[in-house]
N, C-alpha and C positions, 0 to 999 in steps of 0.2 A: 504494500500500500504506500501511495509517494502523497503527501500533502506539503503546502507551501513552507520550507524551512524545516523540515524535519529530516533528520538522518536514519534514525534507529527503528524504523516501524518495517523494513523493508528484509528481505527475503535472507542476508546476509545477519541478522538479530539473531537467530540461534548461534550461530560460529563464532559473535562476540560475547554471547553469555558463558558457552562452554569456555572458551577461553581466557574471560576473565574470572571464571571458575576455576580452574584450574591453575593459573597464578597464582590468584589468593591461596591457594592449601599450600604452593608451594612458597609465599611470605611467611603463612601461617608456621610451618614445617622450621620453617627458620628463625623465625623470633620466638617461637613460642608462645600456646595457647593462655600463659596463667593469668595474663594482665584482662582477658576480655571481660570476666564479667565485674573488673574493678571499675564504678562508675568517676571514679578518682580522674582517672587517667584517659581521659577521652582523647583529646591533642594530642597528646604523645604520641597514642595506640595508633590515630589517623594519620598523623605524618609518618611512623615508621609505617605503615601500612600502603600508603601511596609510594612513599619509594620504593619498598621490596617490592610491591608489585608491578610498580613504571620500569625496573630492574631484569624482571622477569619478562617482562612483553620486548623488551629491547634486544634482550639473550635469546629470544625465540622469533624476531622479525622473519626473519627468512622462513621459516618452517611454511609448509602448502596453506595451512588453515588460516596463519596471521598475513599470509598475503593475499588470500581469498579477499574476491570484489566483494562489498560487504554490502553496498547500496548502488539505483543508476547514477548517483552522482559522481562515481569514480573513486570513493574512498573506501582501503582497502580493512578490513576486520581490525587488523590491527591497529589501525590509525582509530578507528571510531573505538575501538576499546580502551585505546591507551586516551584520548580526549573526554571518554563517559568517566573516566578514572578520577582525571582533574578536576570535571564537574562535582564530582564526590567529596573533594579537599574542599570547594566552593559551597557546600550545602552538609555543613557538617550533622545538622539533624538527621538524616538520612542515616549516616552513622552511629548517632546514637540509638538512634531506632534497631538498628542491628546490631547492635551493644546489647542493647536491653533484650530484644531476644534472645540471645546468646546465654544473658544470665538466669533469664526465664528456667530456660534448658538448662542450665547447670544446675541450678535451684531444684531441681522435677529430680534429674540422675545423675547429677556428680559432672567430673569431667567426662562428658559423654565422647569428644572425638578421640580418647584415647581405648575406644569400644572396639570391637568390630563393624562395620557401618555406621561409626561416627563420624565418616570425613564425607559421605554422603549426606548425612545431614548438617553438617554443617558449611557442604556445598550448595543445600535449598535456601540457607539463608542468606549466602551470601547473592543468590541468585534471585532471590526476591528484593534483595536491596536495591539493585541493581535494573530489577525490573521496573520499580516505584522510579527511581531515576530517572529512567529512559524516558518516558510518560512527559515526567516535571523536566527534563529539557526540552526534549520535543514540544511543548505543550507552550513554554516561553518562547523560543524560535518563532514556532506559529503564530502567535499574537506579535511578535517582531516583521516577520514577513505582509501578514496581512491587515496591521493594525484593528485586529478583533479579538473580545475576550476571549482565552483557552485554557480549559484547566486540564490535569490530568485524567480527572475521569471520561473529559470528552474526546479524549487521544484514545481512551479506551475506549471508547462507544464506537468512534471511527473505524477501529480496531474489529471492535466485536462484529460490524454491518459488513466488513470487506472477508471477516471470514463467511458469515452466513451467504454472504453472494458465492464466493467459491464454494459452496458446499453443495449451495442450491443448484452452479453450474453443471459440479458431478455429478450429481443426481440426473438432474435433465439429462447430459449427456448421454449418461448407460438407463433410459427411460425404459425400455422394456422389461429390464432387470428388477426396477423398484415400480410398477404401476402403482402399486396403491400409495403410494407417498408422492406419486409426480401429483394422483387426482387429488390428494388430501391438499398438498400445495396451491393449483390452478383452482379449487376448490369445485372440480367437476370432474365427472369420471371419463377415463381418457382411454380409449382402447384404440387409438390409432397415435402415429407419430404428432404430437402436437405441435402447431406453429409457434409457441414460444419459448421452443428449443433451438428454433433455429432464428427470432426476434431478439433474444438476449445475446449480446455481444459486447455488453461491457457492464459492467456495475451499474450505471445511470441509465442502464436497459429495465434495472429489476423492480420489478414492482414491490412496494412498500408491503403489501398485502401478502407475496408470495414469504415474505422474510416473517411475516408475523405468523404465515400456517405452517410456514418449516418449525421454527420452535416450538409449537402445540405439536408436531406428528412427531417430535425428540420423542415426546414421552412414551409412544406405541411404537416408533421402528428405530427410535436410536437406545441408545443406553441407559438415559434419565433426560428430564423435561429440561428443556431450552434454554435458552439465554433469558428472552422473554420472558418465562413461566416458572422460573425458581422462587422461590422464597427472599432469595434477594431482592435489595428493594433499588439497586443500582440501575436497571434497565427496566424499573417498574412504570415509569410516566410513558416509557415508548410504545408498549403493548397496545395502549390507545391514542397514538398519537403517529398515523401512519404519513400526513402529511410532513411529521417533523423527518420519519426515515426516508422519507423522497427527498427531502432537501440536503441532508446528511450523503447519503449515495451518491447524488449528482452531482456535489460536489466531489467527493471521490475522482468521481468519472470523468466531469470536465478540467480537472487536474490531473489524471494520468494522461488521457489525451494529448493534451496540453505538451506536456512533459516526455512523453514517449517516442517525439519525430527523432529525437537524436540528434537537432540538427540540421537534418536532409533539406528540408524546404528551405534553410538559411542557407544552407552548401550552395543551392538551388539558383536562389537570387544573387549571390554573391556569385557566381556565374554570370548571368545575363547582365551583371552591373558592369563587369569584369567586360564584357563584349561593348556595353554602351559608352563605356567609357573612352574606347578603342574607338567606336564611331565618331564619339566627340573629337578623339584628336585628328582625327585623317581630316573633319571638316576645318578646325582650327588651323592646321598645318597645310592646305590647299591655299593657292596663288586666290587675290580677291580679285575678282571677275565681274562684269557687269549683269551675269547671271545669279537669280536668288541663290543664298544655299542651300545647300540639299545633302544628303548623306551619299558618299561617295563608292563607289564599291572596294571591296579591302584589297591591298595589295597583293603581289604575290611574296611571300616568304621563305628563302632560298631553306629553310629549314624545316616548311612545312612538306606534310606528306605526299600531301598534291602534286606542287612544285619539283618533289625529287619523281614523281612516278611520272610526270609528263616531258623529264628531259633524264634519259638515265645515261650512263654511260656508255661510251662508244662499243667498249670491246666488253660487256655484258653478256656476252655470247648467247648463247639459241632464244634465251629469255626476251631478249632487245625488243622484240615484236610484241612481246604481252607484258612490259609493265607496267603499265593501265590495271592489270589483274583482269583477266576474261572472266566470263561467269561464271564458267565450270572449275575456276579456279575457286572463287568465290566462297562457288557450292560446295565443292569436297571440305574447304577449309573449315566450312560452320559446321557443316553432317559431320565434325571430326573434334566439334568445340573447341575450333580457335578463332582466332580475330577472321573476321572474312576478308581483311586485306594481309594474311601473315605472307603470303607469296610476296606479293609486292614488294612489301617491307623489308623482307630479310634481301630479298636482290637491295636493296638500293641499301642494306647497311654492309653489304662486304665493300671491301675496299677493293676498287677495282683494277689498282695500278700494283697489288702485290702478287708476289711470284707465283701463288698457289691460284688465282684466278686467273692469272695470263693462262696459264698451261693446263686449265678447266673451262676453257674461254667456250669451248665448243658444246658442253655438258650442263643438262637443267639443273635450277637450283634446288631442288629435291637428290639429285646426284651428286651434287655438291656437299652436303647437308650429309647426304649419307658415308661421303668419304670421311669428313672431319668427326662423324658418328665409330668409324670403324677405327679410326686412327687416334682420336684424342679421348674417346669415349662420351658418355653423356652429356656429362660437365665439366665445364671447364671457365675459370677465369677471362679468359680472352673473347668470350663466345660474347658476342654482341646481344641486349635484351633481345631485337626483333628476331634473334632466332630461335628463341626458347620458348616452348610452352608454357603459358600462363599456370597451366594445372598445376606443373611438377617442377619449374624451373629450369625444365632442362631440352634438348634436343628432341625433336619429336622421335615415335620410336620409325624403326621399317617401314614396318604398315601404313603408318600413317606418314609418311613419303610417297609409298608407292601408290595409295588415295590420293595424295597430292599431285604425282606427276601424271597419275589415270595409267598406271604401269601394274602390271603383277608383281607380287613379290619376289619370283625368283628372276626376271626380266630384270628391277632394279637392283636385284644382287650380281647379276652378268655386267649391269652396268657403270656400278660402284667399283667390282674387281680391276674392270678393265683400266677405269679412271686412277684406281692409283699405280696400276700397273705404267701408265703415261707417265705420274709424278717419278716414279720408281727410274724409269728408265731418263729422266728428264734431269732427275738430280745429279747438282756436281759430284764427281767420285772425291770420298772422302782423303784429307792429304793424311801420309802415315806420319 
């Protein structure tokens, strides 16, 4: 779930809770558990606690899990754990709150982590601190970003509508599997594929309604009754307030939107600005005439691909005639998923005045292509981009040579042999 200024609600939250679980036992391991339920020593206990653990997230940066993307904004597990961390030093209550549970628990069984499955519960605690946390930054962020109130509880109601839409997705999804929970939902009985399996496509697709008869059918096909329908009195005003969860959702929805081009449509524009601007100067830069102005047409550029396929070099050999790229060059190239001008391309990036194209001067560039294949192998540093497959980085294989030149394969193997047999016989003899 992405809302405005929020970090931690988003799919990378478990990998900085275990992780910052896991630190703390290994702070814990090291200072030692005695000082926690001394309410004496709050500051102390919080600043050694923030170091040992800032300590520990640094000695572990590299590991897969701390440099896991942690959210779409680019920040990685590690980063949003070792910054909820700080947040921690900054809102020392939070701390004392898991102090005082802490002593709760010792009070109840003694030094309990020193138990068997002592370090798991007092890896809940820590993971509830943390979770209260997450809420009460995110929750300030939000009213930062959008200059509107936000508490933690409504970070969690956000929270709780973005799971029931996913839930309600899977459901719909596998509808035949669950009929009586799709009709319990749509609130009519469904025996065919219904259309709003295939009308919900985002959270601010879901109806306010379908999320209030998911929680009633918790109670007969899930495990226990709903978000909605608990005894809690947290999500008790939403039960009857379905216009408040349509407002809640689509905000969701017109914020992931929002949020999920990556960019693209900015790449987009920044492109055709990128062109208009290039128009602006050709007019700026033309002789002033008694004619209005007008947008000129663009030049040619000795380094565009155009300009090199419509004047190629002399001694290009058998190719000279087609590099324009013919159709059926074209067509092998795409039926083969490569650029449909890589024919083109790769002739005009050999150099045409070195010694290996003089004396291949007579031989196609798929012939070509396949001798520096037999002789240098796939890859190789020298090999210019426009001869390598986009796919694999490297020299197309046989086949798709001999698709390229509209040859069989064992034809472009008679052809290939021959060709370095010419180099072969062509080379200076070696001085002893």
């Amino acid at each position: 779930m992405r809302l405005p200024g929020t970090r931690y609600q988003e799919h990378g939250w478990e990998h900085v809770r275990k992780l910052l679980g896991r630190c703390s036992l290994q702070a814990f391991a090291h200072a030692g558990l005695s000082l926690l339920p001394d309410a004496n020593a709050d500051d102390l206990q919080l600043a050694l606690y923030v170091d040992l653990v800032a300590e520990a997230l640094h000695t572990g940066a590299r590991a897969a899990r701390a440099e896991a993307p942690g959210n779409s904004y680019g920040d990685s597990v590690a980063e949003l754990a070792l910054s909820l961390l700080y947040e921690l030093q900054a809102r020392p209550g939070d701390w004392s709150a898991f102090r005082a549970a802490v002593a709760a628990e010792h009070a109840r069984s003694g030094p309990f982590w020193e138990r068997a499955g002592g370090e798991a519960i007092l890896r809940k605690k820590v993971n509830d601190m943390f979770a209260v946390l997450r809420d009460k930054v995110d929750a300030d962020n939000y009213q930062a970003a959008c200059a509107r109130p936000c508490s933690a509880n409504k970070i969690y109601t956000y929270r709780m509508l973005d799971t029931a839409y996913g839930e309600i997705a899977r459901i719909f999804g596998n509808w035949q599997a669950h009929l009586a929970q799709v009709s319990a939902i749509l609130g009519r009985e469904v025996d065919a594929a219904p259309i709003e399996v295939r009308q919900m496509k985002s959270i601010a697709a879901c109806r306010p309604e379908w999320v209030i008869r998911w929680s009633e059918s918790l109670a007969q096909f899930g495990a226990g009754p709903g978000p909605l329908h608990t005894r809690s009195k947290r999500f008790a005003s939403l039960k009857n307030s379905p216009a408040r969860i349509a407002e809640l959702m689509t905000e969701i929805g017109d914020y992931e939107e929002l949020s999920s081009n990556r960019d693209q449509d900015w790449l987009h524009d920044a492109g055709e600005a990128a062109e208009w601007l290039e128009d602006l100067w050709r007019v700026l830069d033309a002789p002033a005439g008694p004619q209005p102005d007008q947008i000129l047409p663009p030049a040619e550029d000795e380094f565009d691909g155009s300009a090199l396929s419509d004047a190629p070099p002399d001694d290009a050999g058998s190719d000279t005639g087609s590099d324009a790229g013919s159709d059926a060059e074209r067509a092998a190239a795409s039926a083969l998923s490569l650029p449909p001008r890589f024919m083109q391309l790769a002739r005009a990036a050999q150099e045409a005045g070195s010694w290996t194209a003089r004396q291949l001067a007579n031989e196609s560039m798929a012939v070509r292509l396949a001798v520096y294949l037999k002789l240098m192998g796939s890859a190789d540093d020298t090999y210019p981009s426009q001869w390598l497959d986009p796919a694999t980085g490297e020299l197309p294989t046989m086949a798709q040579l001999a698709a390229l030149d509209q040859l069989s394969l064992p034809t472009l193997r008679k052809r290939r042999d021959a060709a370095i047999s010419v180099l072969l016989a062509a080379a200076p003899p070696r001085k002893e």
